[in-house]
ZAFIFI-673895 format. One line per 3 residues: number of its first residue (from 1); for each residue x, y, z of N, C-alpha, C. Coordinates in pm, 1 decimal, decimal comma, padded with zeros to 6 digits. Each point is the difference from the previous one (the first is absolute). Example, Ala and Ser with C-alpha at 12.3 -4.5 7.8 and 13.67 -1.06 7.14 Angstrom:
ZAFIFI-673895
1 = 01319,0:-00569,0:00780,0:-00089,0:00119,0:00000,0:00090,0:00120,0:00000,0 | -00035,0:00105,0:-00072,0:00082,0:00119,0:00006,0:-00077,0:00109,0:00073,0 .
END
This chain:
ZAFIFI-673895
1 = -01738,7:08689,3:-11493,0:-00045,2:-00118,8:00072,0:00100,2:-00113,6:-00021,1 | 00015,0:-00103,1:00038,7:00050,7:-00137,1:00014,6:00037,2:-00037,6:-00121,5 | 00090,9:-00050,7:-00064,2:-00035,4:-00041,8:-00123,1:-00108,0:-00102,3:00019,1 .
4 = 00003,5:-00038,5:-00150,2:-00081,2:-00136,1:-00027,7:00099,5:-00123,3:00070,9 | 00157,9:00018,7:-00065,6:00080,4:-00130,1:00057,4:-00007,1:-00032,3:00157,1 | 00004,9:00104,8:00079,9:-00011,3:00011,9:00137,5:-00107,1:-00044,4:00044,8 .
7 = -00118,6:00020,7:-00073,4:-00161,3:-00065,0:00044,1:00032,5:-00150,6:-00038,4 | 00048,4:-00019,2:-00139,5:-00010,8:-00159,1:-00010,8:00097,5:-00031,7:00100,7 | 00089,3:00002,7:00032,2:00095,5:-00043,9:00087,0:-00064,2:-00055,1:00143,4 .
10 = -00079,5:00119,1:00064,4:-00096,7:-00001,1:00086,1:-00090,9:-00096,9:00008,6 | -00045,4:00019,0:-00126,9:-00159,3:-00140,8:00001,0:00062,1:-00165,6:00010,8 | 00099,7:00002,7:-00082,2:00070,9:-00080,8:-00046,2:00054,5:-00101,7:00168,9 .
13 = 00033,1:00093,4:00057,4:00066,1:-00006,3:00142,2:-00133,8:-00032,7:00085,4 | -00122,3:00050,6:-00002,8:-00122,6:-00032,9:00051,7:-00047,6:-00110,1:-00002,8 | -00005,8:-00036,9:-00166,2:-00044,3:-00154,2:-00009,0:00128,2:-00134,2:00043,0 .
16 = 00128,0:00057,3:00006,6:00103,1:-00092,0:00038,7:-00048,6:-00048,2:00107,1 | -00045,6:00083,8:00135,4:-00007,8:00026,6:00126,2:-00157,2:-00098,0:00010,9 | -00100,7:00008,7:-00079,3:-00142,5:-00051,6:-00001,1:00070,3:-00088,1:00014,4 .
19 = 00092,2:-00071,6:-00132,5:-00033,6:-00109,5:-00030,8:00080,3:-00114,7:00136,1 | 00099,1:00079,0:00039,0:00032,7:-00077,7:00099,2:-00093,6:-00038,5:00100,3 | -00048,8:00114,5:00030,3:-00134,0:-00075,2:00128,1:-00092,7:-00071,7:-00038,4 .
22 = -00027,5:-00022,4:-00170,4:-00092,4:-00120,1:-00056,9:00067,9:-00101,2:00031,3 | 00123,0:-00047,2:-00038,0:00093,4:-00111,2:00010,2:00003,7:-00031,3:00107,4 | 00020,6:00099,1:00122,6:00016,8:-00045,0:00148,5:-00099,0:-00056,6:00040,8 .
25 = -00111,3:00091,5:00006,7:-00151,5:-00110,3:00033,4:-00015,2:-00109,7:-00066,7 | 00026,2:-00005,7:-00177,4:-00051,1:-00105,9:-00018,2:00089,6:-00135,3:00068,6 | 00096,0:00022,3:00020,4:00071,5:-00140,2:00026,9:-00043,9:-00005,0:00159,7 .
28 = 00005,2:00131,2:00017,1:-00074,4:-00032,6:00158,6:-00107,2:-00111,7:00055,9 | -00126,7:00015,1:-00107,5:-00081,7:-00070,3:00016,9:00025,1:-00121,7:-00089,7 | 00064,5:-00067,3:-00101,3:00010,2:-00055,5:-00067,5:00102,9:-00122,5:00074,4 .
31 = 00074,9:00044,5:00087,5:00102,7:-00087,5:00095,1:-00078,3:-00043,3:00124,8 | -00085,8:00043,8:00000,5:-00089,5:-00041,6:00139,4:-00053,0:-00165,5:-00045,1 | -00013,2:-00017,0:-00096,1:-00057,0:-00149,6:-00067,7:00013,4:-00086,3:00097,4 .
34 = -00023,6:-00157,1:00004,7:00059,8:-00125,8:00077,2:00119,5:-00042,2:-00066,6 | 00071,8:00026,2:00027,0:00145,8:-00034,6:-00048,7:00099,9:-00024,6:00148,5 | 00035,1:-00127,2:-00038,8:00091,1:-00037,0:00195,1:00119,2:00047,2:-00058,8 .
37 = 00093,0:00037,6:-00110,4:00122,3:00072,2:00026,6:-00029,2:00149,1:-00012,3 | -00085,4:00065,0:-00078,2:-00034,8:00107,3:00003,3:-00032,6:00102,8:00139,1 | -00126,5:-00089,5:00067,7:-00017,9:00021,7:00156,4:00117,8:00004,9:00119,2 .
40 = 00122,3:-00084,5:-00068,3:00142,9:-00020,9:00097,9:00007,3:00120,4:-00029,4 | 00049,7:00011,7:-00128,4:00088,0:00152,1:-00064,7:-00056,5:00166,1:00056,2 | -00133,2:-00022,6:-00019,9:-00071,1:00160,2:00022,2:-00073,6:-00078,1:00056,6 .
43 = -00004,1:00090,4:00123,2:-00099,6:00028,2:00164,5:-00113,9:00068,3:-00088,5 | -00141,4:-00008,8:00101,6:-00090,3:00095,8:-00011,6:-00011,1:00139,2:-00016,3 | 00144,4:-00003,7:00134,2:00066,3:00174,2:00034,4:00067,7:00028,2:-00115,3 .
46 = 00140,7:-00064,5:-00099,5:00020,3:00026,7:-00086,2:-00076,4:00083,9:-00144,0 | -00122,7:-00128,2:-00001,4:-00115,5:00028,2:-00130,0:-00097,7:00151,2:00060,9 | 00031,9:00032,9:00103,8:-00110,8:00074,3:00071,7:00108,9:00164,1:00024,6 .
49 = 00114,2:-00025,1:00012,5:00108,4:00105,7:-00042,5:00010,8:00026,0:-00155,7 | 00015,7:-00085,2:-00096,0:00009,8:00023,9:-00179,6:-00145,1:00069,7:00002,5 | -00127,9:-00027,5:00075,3:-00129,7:00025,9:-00085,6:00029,0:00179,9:00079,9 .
52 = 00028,1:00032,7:00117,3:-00000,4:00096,7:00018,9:00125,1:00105,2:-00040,2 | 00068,0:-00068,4:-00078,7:00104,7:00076,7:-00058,6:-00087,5:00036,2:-00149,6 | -00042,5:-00079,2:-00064,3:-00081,0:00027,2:-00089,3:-00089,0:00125,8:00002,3 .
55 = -00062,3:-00054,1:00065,5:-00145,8:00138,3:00039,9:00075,4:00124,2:-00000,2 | 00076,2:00000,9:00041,5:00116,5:00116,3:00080,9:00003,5:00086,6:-00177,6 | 00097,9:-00081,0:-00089,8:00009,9:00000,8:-00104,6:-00075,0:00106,7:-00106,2 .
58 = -00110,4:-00083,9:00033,5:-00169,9:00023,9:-00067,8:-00025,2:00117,8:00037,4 | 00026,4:00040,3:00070,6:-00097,0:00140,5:00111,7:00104,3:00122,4:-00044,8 | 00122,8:-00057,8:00017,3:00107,6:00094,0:-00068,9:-00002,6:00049,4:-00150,7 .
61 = 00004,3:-00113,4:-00043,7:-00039,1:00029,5:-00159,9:-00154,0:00073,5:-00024,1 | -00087,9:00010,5:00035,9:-00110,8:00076,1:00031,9:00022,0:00158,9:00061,3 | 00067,9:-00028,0:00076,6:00015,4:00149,2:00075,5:00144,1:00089,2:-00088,7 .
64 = 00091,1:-00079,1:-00068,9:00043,0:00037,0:-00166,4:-00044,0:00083,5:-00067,8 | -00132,6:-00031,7:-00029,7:-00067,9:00010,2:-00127,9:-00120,3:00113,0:00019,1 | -00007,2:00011,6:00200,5:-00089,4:00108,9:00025,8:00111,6:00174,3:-00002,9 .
67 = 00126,2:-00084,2:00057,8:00074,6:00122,8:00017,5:00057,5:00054,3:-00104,9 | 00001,5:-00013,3:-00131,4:00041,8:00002,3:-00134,6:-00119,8:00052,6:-00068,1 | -00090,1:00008,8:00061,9:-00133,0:00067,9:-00109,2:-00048,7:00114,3:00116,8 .
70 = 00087,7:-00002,6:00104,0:-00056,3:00152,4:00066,8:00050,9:00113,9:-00054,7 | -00056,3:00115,7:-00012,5:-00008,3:00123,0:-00058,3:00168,0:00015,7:-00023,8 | 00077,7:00071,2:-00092,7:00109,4:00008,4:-00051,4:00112,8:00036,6:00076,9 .
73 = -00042,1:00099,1:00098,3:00067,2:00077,0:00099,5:00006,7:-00069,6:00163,5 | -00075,0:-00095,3:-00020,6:-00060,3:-00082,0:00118,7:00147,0:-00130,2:00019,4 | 00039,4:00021,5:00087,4:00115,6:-00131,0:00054,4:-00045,5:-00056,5:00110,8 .
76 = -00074,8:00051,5:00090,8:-00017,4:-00063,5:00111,9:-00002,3:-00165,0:-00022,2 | -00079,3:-00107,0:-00085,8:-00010,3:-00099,2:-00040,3:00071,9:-00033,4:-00018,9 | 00087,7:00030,8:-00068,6:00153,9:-00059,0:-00076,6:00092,1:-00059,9:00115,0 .
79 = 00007,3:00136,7:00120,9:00089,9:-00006,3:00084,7:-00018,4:-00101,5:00136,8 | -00164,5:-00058,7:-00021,6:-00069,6:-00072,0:00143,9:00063,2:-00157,0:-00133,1 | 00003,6:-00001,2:-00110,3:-00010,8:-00087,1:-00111,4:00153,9:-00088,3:00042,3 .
82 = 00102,4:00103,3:00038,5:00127,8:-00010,0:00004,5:00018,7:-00050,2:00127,0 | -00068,8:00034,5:00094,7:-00008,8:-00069,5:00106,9:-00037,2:-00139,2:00069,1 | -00099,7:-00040,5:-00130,2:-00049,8:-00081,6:00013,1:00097,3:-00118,3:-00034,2 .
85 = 00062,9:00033,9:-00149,3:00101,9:-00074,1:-00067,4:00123,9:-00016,9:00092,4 | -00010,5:00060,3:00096,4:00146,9:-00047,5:00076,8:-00075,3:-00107,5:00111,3 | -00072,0:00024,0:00016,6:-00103,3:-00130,5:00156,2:-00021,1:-00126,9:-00112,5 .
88 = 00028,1:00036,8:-00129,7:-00027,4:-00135,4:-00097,2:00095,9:-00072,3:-00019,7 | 00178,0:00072,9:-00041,7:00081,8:-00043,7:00026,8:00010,3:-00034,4:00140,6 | 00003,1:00015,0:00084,9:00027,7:-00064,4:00117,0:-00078,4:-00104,9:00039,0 .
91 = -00149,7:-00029,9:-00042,5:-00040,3:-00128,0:-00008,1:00089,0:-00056,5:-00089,9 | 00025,9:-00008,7:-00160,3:00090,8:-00045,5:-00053,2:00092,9:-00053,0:00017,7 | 00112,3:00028,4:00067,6:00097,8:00025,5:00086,3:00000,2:-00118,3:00106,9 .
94 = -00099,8:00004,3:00089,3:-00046,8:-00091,1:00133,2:-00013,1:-00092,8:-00036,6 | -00110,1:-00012,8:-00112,0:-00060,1:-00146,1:-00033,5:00111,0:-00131,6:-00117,7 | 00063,8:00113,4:-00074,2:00153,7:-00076,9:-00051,9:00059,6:-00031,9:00061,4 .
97 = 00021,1:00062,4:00108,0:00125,3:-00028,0:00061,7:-00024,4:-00119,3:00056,3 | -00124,8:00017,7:00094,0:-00042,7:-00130,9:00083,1:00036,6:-00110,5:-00055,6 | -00046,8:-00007,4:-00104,8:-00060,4:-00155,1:-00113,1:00161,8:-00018,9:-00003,9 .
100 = 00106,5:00111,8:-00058,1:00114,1:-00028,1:-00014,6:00118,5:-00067,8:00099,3 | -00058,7:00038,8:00090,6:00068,1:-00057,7:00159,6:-00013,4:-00130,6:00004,9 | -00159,0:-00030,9:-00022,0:-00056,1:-00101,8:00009,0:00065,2:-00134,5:-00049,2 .
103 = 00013,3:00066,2:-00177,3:00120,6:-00056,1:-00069,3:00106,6:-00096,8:00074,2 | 00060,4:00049,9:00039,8:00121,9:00008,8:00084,3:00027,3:-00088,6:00050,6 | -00106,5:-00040,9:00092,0:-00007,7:-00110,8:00098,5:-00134,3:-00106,9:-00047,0 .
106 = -00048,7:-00006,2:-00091,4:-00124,2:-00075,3:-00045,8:00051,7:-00165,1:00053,9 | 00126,0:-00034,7:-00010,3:00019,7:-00160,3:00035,2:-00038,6:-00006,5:00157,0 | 00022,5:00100,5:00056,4:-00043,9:-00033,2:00175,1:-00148,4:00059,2:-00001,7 .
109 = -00042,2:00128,4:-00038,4:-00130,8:00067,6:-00020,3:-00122,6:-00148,8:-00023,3 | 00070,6:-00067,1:-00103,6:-00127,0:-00122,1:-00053,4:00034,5:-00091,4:00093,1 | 00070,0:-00028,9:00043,3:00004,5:-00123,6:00077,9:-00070,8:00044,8:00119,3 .
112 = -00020,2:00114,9:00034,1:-00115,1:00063,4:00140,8:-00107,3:-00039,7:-00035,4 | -00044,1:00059,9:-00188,0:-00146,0:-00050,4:-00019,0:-00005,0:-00134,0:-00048,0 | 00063,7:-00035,2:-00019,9:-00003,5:-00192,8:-00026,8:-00019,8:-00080,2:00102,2 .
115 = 00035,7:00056,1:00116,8:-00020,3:-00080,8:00123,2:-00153,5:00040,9:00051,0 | -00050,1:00143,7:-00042,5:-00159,2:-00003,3:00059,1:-00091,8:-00113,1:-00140,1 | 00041,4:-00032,5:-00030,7:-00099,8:-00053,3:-00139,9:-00062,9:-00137,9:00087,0 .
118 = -00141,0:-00029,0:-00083,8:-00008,4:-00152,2:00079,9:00062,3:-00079,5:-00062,9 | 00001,1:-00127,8:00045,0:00072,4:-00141,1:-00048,8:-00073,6:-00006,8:-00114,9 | -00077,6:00015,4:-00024,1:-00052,2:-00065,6:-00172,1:00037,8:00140,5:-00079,7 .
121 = 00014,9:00123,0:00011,7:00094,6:00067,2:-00074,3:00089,0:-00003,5:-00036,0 | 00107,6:-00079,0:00114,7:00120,6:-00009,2:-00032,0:00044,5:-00129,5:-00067,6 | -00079,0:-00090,0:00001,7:-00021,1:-00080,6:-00084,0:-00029,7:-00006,1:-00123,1 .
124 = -00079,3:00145,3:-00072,7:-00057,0:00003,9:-00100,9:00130,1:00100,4:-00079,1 | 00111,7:00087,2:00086,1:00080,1:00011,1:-00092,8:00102,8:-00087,8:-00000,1 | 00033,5:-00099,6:00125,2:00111,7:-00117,6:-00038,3:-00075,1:-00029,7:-00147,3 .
127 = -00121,6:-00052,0:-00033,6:-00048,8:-00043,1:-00117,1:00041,7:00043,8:-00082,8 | -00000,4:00111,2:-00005,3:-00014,4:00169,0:-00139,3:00124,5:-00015,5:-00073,5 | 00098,2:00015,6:00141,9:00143,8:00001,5:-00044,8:00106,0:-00135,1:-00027,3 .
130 = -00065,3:-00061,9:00077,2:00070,0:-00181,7:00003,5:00113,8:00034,6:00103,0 | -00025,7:00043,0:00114,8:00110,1:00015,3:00105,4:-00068,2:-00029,3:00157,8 | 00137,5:-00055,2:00055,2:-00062,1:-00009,6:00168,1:00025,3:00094,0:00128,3 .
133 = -00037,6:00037,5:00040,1:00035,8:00076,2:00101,7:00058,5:00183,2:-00013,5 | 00036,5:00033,4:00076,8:00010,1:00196,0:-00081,3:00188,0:-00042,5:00014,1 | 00058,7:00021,9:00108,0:00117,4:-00009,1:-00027,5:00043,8:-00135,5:-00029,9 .
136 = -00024,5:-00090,6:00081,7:00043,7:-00134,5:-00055,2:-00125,3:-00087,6:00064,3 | 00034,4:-00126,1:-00045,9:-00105,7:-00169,3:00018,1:-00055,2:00040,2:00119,7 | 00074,3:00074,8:00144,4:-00046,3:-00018,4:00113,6:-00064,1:00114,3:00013,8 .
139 = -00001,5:00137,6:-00068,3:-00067,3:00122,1:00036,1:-00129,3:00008,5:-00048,9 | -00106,9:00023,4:00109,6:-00124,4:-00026,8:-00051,9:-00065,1:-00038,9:-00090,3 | 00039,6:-00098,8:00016,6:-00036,8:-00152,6:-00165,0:-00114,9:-00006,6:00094,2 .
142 = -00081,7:-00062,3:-00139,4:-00151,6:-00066,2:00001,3:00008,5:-00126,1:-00064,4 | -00025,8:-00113,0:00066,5:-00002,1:-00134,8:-00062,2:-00130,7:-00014,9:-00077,0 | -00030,9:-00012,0:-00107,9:-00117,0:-00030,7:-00066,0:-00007,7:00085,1:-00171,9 .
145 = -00095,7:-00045,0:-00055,1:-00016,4:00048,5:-00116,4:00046,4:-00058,7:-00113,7 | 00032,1:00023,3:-00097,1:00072,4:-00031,4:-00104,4:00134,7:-00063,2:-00028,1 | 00087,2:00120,7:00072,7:00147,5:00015,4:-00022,9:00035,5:-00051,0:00136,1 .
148 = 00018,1:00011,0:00139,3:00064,3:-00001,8:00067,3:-00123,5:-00093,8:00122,9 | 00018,3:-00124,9:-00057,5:-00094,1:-00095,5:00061,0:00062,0:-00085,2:00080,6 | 00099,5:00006,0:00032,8:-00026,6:-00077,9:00130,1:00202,1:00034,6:00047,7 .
151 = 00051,7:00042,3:00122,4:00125,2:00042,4:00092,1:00104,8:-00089,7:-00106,0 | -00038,5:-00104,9:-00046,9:00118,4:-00054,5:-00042,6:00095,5:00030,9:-00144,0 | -00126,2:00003,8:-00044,7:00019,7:00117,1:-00152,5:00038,2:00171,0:00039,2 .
154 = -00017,3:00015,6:00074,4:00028,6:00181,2:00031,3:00180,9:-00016,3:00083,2 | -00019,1:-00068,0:00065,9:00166,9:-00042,1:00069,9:00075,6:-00046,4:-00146,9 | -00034,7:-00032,3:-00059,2:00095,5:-00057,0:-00095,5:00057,7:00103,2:-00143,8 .
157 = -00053,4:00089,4:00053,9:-00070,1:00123,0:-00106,3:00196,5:00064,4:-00029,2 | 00067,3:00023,1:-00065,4:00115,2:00055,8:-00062,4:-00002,3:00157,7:00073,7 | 00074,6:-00002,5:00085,7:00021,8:00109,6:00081,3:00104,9:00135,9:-00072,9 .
160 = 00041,1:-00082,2:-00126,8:00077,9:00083,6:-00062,0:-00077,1:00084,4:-00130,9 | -00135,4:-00039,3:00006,1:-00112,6:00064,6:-00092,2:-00044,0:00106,4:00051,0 | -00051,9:00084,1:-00049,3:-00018,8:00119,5:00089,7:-00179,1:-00060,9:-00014,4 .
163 = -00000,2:00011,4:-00117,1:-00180,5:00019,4:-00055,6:-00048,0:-00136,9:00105,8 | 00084,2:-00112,6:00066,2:-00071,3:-00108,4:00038,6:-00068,4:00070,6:00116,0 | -00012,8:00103,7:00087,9:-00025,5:00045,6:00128,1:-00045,3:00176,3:-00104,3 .
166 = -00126,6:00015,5:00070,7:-00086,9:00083,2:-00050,8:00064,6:00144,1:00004,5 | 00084,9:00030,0:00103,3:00055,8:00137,3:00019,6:00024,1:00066,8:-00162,7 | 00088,7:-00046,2:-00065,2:00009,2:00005,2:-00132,8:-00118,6:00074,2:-00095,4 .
169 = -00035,9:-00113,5:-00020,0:-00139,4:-00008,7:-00083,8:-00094,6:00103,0:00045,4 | -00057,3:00029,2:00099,1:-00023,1:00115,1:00074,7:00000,5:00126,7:-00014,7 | 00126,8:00018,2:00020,6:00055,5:00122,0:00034,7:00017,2:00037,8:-00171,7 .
172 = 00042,9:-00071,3:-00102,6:00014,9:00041,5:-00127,7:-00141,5:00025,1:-00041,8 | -00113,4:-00071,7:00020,9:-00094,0:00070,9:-00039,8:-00059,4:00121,7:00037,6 | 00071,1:00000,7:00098,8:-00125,8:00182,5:00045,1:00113,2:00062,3:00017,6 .
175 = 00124,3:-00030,9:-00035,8:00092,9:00109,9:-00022,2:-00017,8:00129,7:-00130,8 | -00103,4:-00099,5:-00111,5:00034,1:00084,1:-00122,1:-00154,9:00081,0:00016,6 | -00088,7:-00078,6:00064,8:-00094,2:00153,3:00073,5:00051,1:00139,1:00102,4 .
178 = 00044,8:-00069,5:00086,0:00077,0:00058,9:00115,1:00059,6:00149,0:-00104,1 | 00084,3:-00021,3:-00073,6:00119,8:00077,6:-00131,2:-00100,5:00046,8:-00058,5 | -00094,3:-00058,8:-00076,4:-00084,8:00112,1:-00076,5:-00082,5:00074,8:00084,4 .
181 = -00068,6:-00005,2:00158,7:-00082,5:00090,2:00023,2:00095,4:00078,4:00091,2 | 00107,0:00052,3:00041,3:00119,9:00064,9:00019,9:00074,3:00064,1:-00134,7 | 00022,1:-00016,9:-00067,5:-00007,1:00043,5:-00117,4:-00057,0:00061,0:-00081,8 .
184 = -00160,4:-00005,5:-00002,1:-00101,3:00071,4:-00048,9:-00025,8:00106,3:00077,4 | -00012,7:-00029,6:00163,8:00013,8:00121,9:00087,7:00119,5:00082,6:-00041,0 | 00043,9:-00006,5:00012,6:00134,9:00077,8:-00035,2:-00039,9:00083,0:-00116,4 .
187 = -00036,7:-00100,4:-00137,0:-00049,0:00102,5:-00113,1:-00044,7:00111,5:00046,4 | -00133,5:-00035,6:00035,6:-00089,6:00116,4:00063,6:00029,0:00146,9:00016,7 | 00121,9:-00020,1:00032,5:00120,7:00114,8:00068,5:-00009,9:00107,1:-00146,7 .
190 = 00020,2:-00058,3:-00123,8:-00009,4:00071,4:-00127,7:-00045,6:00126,1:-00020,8 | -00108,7:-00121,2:00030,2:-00159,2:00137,6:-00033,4:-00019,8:00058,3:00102,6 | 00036,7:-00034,5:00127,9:-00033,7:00128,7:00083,0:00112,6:00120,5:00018,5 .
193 = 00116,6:-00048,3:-00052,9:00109,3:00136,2:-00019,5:00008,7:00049,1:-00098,6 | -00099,6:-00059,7:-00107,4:-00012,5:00092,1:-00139,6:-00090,7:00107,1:00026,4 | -00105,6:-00028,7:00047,9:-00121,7:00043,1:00077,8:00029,9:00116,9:00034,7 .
196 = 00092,7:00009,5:00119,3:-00007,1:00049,1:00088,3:00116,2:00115,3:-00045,3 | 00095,1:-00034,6:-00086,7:00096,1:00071,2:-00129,5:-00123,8:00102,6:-00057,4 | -00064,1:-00060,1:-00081,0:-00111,0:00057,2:-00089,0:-00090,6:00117,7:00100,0 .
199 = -00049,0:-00014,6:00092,9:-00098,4:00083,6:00100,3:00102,1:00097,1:00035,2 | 00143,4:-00015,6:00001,7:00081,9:00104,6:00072,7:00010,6:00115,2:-00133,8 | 00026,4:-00086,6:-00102,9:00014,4:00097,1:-00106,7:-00158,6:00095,7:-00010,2 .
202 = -00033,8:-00069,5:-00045,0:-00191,6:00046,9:-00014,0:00025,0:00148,7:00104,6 | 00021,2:-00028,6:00148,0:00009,6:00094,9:00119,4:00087,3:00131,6:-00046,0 | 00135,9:-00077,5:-00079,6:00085,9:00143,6:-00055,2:-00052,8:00066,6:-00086,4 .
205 = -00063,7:-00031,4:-00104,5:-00048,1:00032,9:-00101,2:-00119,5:00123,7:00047,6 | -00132,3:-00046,1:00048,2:-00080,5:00032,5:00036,1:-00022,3:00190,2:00124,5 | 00167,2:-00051,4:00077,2:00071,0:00102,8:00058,7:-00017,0:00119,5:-00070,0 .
208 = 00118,1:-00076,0:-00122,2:00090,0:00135,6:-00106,3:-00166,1:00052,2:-00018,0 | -00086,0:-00068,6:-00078,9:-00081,6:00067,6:-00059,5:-00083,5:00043,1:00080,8 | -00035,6:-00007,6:00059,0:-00052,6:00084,6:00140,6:00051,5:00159,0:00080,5 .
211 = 00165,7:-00045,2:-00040,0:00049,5:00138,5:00076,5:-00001,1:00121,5:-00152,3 | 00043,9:-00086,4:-00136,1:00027,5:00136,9:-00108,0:-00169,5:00010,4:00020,2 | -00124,1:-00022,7:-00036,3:-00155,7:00027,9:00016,8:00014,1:00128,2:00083,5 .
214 = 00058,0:-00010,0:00144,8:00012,4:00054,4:00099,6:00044,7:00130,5:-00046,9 | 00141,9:-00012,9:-00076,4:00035,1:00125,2:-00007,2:-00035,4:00081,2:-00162,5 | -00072,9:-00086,1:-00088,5:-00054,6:00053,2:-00089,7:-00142,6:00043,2:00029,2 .
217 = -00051,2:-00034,7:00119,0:-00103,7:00096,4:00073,4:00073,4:00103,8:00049,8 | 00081,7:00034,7:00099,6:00055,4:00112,4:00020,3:00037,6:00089,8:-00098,3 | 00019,1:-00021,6:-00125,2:00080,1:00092,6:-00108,8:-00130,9:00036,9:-00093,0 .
220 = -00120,2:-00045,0:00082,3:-00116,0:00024,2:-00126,7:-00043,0:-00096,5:-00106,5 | 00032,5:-00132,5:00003,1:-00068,8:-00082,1:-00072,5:00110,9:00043,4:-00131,4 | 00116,3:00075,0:-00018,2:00065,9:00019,8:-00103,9:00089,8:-00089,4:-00047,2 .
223 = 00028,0:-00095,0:00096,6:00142,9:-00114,6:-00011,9:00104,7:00086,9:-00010,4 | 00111,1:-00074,9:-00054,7:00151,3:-00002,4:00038,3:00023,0:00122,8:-00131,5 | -00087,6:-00061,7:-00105,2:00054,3:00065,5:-00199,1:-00104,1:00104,3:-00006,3 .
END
């Protein structure tokens, strides 16, 4: 049979795989909060793609743990198991990449969603950050609030500051979300090619001992000695 190292390897690779789809849901639902840069950063569709990458996860790591305790000689499981792990990488795959693209262009990407925000939003991060307007004094500035109270103070604003005009300030904060949940996707990738390493071996193993059975039935139950 399997060794023991090959089983831990296996389980080991199972719970990698759980635990990612715990992590995915939980931030799934946990990013949905009232948060106005959070809500810029991750769409509904975003939080609603991580929660179903999750589940995905979950169901896999379950169907793991069914195909690993079927009868010794039994692969069918293993091999639907292996199948599954490649439709996981390729969510993997899709959903990094996206976020990573996303990356890319986030200074024009936010300035799309900065312009749907209402006026007292955009007011409430001129506040946050102490800046006027996204690219400069004249790009969808909001006169009011705290910081940027009245055209004459925002015109006068040091054009050679980056942080004075919100683009900046912005974009650095949900950059280092942006990097960690592209990044963590990516992890993901780990445990499902250890996984999916581990189930192939399990499959060789299970073979061999299946075909000598085979032919130590043919010879009379006598073996090889």
């Amino acid at each position: 049979m399997p060794s023991k190292y090959l089983y831990g390897f296996y389980g080991f690779f199972t719970l990698g795989v759980a635990v990612s789809g715990i992590i995915s849901m939980v931030f799934s639902f946990l990013w949905r909060r009232d948060d106005l840069l959070l809500n810029m950063t991750f769409s509904h569709s975003d939080l609603s793609a991580g929660l179903v990458m999750g589940i995905a996860f979950l169901l896999t790591s379950f169907l793991a743990v069914g195909a690993i305790i079927q009868r010794k000689h039994v692969t069918i499981g293993l091999v639907v198991l292996n199948w599954v792990l490649i439709s996981d990488a390729v969510i993997v795959l899709v959903v990094g990449s996206i976020v990573w693209v996303f990356t890319l262009q986030e200074r024009i990407e936010f300035h799309t969603r900065y312009a749907k925000l209402q006026p007292s939003q955009r007011i409430a991060i001129q506040d946050q950050f102490g800046c006027c307007g996204y690219f400069n004094a004249s790009d969808l500035i909001e006169i009011g609030g705290s910081f940027c109270q009245n055209s004459t103070f925002a015109n006068a604003l040091n054009t050679t500051i980056p942080t004075n005009f919100c683009i900046l300030p912005i974009t650095k904060h949900v950059d280092e979300s942006l990097n960690d949940v592209f990044s963590t996707t990516y992890g993901f990738m780990a445990g499902i090619i250890g996984l999916f390493l581990s189930s192939l071996c399990v499959i060789k193993v299970r073979k061999e001992i299946e075909r000598f059975r085979r032919i130590d039935a043919k010879r009379g139950g006598r073996g090889f000695v």
